[in-house]
C-alpha positions in Angstrom: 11.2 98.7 83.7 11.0 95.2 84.4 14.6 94.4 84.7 14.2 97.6 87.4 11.9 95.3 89.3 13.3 91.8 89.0 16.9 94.2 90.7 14.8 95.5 93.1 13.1 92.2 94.2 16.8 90.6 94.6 18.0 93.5 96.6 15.2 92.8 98.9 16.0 89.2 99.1 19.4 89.7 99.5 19.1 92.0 101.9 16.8 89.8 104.0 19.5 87.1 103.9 22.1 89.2 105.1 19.8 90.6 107.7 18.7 86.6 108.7 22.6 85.6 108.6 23.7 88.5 110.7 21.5 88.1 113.3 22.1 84.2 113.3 25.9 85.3 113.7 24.9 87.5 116.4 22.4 85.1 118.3 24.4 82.1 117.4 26.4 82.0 120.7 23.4 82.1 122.9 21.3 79.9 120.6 21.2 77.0 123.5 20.8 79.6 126.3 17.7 81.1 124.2 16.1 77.4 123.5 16.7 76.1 127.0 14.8 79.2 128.5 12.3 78.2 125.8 12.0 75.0 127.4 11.8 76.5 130.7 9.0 78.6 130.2 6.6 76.0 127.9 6.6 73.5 130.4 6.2 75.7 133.7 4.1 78.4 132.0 0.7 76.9 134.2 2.8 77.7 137.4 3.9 81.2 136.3 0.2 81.6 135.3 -1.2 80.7 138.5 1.7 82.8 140.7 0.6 85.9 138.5 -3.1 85.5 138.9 -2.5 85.4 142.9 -0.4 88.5 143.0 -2.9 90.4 141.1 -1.3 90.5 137.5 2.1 91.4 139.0 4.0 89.4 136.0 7.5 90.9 136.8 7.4 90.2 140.1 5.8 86.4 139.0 9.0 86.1 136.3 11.8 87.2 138.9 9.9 84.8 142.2 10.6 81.3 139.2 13.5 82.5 138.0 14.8 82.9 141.2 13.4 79.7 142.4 14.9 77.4 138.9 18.5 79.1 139.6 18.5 77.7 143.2 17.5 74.1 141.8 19.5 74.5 139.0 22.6 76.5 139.6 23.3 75.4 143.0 23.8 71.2 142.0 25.9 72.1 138.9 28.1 74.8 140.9 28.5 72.6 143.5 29.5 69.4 141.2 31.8 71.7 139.3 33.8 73.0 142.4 34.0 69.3 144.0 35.7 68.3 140.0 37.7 71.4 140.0 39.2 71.6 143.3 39.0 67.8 144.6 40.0 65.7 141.7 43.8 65.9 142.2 43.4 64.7 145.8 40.8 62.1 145.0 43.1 61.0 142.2 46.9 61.5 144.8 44.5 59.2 147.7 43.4 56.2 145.3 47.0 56.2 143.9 48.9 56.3 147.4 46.3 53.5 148.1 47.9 51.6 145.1 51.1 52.1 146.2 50.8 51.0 149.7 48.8 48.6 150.0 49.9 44.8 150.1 46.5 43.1 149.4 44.1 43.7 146.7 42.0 40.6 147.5 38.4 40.6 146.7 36.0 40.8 149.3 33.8 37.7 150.8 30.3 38.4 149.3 32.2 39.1 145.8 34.4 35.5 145.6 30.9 33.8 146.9 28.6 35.0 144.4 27.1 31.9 143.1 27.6 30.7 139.5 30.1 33.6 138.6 32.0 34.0 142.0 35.2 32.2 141.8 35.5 33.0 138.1 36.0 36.3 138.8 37.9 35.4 141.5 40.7 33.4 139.4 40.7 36.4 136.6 41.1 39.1 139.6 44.7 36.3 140.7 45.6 36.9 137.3 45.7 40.6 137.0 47.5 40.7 140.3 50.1 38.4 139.5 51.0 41.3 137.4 51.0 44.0 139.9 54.0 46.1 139.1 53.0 46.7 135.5 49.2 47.3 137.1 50.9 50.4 139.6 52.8 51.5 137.0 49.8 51.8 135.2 47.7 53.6 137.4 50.5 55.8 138.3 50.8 57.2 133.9 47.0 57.4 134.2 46.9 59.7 137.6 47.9 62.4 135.6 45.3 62.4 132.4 42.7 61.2 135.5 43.6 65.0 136.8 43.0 66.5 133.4 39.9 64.8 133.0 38.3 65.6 135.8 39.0 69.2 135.3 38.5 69.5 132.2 34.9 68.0 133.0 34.4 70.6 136.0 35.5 73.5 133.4 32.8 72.1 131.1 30.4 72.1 133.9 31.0 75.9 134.8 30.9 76.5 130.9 27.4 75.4 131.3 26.8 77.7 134.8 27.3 80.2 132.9 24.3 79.4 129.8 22.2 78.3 132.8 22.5 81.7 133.9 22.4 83.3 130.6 18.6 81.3 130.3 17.1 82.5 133.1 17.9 86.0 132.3 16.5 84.8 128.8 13.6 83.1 130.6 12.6 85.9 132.6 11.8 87.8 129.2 9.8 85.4 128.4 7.8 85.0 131.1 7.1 88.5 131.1 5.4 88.8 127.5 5.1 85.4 127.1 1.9 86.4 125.6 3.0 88.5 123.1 5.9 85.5 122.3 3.2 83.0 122.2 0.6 84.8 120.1 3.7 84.8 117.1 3.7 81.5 117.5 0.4 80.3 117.6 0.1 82.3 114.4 3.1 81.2 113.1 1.7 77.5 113.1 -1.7 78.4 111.9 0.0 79.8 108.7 1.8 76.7 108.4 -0.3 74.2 109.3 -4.0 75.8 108.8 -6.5 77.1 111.0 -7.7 73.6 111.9 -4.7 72.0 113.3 -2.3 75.1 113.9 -3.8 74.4 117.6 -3.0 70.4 117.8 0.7 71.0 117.0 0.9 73.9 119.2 -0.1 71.7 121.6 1.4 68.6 120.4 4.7 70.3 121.0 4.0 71.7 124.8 3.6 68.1 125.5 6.4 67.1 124.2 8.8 69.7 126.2 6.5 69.1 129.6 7.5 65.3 128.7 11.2 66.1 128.5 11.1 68.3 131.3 9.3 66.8 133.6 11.4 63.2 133.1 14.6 64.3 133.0 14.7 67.1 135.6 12.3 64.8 137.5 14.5 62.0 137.3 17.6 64.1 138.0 16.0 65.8 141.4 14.3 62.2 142.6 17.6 60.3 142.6 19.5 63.0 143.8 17.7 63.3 146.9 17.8 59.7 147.7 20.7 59.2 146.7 21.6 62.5 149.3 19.9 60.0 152.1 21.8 57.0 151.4 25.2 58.5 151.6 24.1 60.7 154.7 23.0 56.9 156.1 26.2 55.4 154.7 28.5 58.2 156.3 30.1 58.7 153.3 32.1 62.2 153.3 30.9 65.2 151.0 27.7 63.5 150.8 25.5 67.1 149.4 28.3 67.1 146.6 27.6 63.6 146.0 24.2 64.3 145.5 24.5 67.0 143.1 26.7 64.6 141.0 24.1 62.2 141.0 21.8 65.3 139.6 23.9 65.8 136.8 25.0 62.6 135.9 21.5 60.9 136.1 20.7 63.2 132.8 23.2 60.0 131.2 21.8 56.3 131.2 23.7 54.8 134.1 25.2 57.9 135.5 24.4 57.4 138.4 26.2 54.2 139.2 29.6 55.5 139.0 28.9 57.7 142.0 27.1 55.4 144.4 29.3 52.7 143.1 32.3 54.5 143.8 30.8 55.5 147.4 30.6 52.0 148.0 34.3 51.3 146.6 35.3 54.0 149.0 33.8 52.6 151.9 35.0 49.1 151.0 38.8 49.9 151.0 37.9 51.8 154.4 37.2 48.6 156.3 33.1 49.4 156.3 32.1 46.2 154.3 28.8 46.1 155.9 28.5 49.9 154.9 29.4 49.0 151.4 27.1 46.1 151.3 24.7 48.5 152.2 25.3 51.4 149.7 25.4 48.5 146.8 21.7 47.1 147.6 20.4 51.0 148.2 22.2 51.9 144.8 20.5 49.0 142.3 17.3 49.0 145.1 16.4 52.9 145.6 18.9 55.1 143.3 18.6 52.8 140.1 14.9 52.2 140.7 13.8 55.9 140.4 15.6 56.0 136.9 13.8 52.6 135.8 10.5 53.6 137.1 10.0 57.2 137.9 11.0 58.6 134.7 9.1 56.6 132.3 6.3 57.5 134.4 6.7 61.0 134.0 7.5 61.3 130.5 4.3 58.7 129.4 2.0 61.3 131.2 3.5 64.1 129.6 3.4 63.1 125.9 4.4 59.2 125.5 7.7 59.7 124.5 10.7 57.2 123.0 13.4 56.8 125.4 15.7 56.0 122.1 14.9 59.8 121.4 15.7 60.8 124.8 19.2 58.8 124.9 20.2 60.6 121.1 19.0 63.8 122.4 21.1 63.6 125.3 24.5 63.1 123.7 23.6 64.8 120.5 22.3 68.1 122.7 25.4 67.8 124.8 28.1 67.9 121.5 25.8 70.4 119.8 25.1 73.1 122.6 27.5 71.9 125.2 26.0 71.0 129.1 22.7 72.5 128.5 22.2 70.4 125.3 21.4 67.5 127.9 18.7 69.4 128.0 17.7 70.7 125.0 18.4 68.1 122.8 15.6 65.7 124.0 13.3 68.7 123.6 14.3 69.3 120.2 13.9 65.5 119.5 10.8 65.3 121.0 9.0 67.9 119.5 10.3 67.0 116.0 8.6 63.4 116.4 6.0 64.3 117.9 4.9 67.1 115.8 5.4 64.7 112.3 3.8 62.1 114.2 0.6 64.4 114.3 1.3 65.5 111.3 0.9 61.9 109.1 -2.4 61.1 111.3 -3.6 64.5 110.2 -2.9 63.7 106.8 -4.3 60.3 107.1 -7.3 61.1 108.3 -8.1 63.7 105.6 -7.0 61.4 102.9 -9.8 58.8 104.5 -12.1 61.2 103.9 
């Protein structure tokens, strides 16, 4: 009779393992789509809240009016800065190495060979590479073609993560919908784990966290993109709203940002605007860089204090785990793991003091 039992209990277990592996398999695809709708929701949940309680309980109508609303300032930057790589790099790539080609002088500009202390250093090492120009076109000529690949391979990965940004809001819409019912499970998931008493601390311990996340990255990402949108409509630098999306995505990356004002200012350099240029480098470092610098920690300090080394791990990390949405998620994830064992040792502390 016993042996009976002890089968019985490891068919159930067994069964629940294959059960808990098969829907993993199933759900594993979507597993960043699912945790960056997650994200979503926790940190906009007060704005859902309030939309619902205006139109009278309507919470479809609520879910569909922000999910509409978070695909327009989502989807629209990343389609637009994966079209610009897809279609656009070759020519970029074909204009800068015709450039190479035909052009007799390569001299650095005025303000460059007078910057004090450090100018005509870089000066004579800028001589030096050019005495060697043949081998530097040849160069840039084998690299045009990987440049191509590059570019569209990165515009590919970009639409890759269209799609998942699409596949969370439908996720996200769920979830606003009986976002009750989702977070009743989990408030009572962390009162069985963590007690009665403090179930509701690292409930909210980890809303802060996300808000944190949220709130400085995508911040960040819509701050600098619209001034950076300004400066190159100022500047009269072409495809200027493409630009701008660019920024979006690439200020999600320490420094992103620089490679597209700086190459705005490149571009209006070798186009004979040097007080243009000028211009663009003192807005980039002055305005662009400045929102990054202050804006964000800003943000994220109100929202839960968080480490930027975190952020910067989460970042990459999210982005080779779970692909372009990972920017995303992966300083969530970070973040609430810290933050939620960070409460956890005070908690513990402060019951061994007693």
């Amino acid at each position: 009779m016993e042996s009976q039992r002890s089968f019985e209990q490891y068919a159930r277990v067994v069964a629940v393992a294959l059960l808990v592996i098969g829907c993993f398999l199933v759900l594993a695809p979507f597993l960043g789509a699912i945790l960056f709708a997650g994200v979503l929701c926790l940190s906009t949940w007060p704005a859902y809240a309030a939309l619902r309680a205006r139109w009278r309980g309507r919470g479809t109508a609520a879910a569909l009016a922000l999910v509409i609303g978070m695909a327009i300032a989502l989807v629209v930057p990343v389609a637009l800065a994966a079209q610009s790589l897809v279609v656009h790099s070759a020519s970029v790539v074909d204009l800068v190495r015709g450039y190479i080609d035909g052009n007799t002088s390569l001299a650095l500009p005025d303000f460059v060979r007078g910057l004090p202390l450090v100018g005509n250093a870089i000066n004579d090492y800028w001589n030096l590479l050019l005495q060697s120009r043949e081998e530097l076109v040849a160069l840039a000529k084998r690299m045009a073609d990987p440049a191509k690949t590059l570019a569209v391979t990165l515009g590919t990965g970009l639409a890759n993560g269209l799609v998942q940004i699409l596949i969370a809001l439908f996720v996200a819409f769920f979830f606003y919908r009986d976002g009750e019912r989702v977070a009743s499970l989990l408030a009572e998931s962390m009162v069985r784990l963590a007690g009665p008493e403090h179930g509701a601390l690292l409930t909210a311990t980890a809303q802060s966290a996300v808000k944190g996340v949220v709130y400085g990255l995508i911040g960040t990402a819509f701050a600098q993109a619209l001034v950076a949108l300004v400066g190159f409509a100022i500047a009269g630098v072409p495809g200027a709203l493409i630009l701008a999306a660019l920024t979006f995505i690439l200020s999600l990356v320490p420094m992103g940002p620089v490679f597209i004002w700086g190459g705005a200012a490149a571009w209006l350099y070798f186009q004979g605007h040097t007080g243009w240029a000028i211009f663009m480098v003192v807005y980039g470092v002055a305005v662009i860089s400045s929102v990054d610098n202050f804006i964000k920690p800003i943000l994220m300090s109100r929202a839960g204090n968080l480490s930027m080394l975190l952020v910067v791990l989460g970042v990459f990390g999210g982005a080779i785990a779970f692909g372009f949405i990972g920017l995303f998620v992966g300083p969530a994830l970070l973040a609430v793991t810290w933050n939620l064992t960070k409460t956890w040792l005070e908690v513990e502390a402060v019951e061994e003091a007693k």
